[in-house]
N, C-alpha and C positions, 0 to 999 in steps of 0.2 A: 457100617452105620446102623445102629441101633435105634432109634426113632419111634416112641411108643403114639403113635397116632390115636387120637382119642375120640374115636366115634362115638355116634351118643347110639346108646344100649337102646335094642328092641324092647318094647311094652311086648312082657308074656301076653301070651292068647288069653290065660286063665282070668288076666287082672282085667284085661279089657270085659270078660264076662262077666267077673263078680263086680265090676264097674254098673255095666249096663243093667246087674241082676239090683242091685243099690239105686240107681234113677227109677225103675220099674215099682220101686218100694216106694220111693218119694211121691211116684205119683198115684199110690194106691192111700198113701196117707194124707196127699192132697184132697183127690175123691173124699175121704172119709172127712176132713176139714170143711168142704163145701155143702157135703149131706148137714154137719151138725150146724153150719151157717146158716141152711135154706129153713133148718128147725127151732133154730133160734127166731130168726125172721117171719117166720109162715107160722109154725109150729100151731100156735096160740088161731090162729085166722082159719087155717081149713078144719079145726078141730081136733088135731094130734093131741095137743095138751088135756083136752074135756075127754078123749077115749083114754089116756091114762090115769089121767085122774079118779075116774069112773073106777076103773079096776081097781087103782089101790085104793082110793073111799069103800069099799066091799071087805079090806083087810085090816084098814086103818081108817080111825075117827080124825085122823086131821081135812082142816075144813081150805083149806089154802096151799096145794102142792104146786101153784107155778111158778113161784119162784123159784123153790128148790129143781123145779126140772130147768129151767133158766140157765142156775149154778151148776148144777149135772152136764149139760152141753154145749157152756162155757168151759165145763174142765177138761171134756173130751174135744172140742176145738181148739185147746190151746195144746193139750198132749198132741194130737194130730200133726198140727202144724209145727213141734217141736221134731220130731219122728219123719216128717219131710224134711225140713231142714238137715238133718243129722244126716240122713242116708243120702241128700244130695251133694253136701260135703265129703261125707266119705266116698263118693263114686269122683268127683272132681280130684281129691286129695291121692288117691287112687290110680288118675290116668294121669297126675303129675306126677306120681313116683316117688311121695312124701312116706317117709319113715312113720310119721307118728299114725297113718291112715292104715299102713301094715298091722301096727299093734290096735287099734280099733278095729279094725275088723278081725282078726283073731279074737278078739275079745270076746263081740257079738257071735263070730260062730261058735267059740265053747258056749256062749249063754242060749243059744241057737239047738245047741244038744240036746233039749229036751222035748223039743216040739217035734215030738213025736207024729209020720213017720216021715215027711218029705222035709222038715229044718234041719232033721237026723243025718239022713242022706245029705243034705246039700250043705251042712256043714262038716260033713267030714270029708268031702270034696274039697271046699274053701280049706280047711287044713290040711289035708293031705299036699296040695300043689302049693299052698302057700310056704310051708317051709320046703319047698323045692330051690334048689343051688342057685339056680336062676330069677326065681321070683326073690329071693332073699336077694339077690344081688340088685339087681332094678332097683329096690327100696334100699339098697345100701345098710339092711341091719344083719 
């Protein structure tokens, strides 16, 4: 009797880490989300906006820079909170074993190669184990 019983495959170690390393990022681009929210909010009220202002009226004659800081940290609260989302997706997409989360995350470790010296290291890790027989197999590509 030949009977191929189909257990369901261990999650490598590697994937559970660059899971967990991918939630740690989310919530570092949370943090960064809520900083440019309290600045949006406050900014203007404890004086942030009048001490930049200040400095750039010193380099520049414009007479009105708060809206444009407004639109500045409006575009870095909506980057932020895209860059959360992303990397909690890819940690979720990750611990389910989804093919397309393999290829996103390879992605970001080659684009990861430049950030010199610990994205360096840490994504040559993420690819080195990631094309491993086993991780490839888990994600089924």
């Amino acid at each position: 009797m030949n009977e191929v019983i189909n257990e369901p495959q261990k999650k490598p170690g590697i994937v559970i880490f660059i899971a967990i390393l991918n939630f740690f990022s989310s919530m570092a681009w949370l943090i960064g989300a809520a900083l440019f929210t309290v600045l949006l909010i406050f900014g203007n009220a404890v004086g942030f906006y009048q001490t930049i202002t200040n400095q750039l009226q010193e380099r520049l004659s414009s007479q009105n820079l708060t809206i444009g800081l407004n639109a500045v940290f409006s575009f870095f609260l909506i980057l932020s909170l895209f860059f959360a989302g992303f990397h909690l997706l890819i940690g979720i997409g990750l611990l389910k074993g989804k093919g397309a989360a393999w290829y996103v995350q390879i992605v970001t470790a080659i684009m990861g190669l430049i950030l010199i010296p610990y994205g360096t290291v840490v994504s040559i890790v993420i690819l080195i184990f990631f094309f491993q027989s086993n991780v490839r197999n888990y994600f089924k590509v």
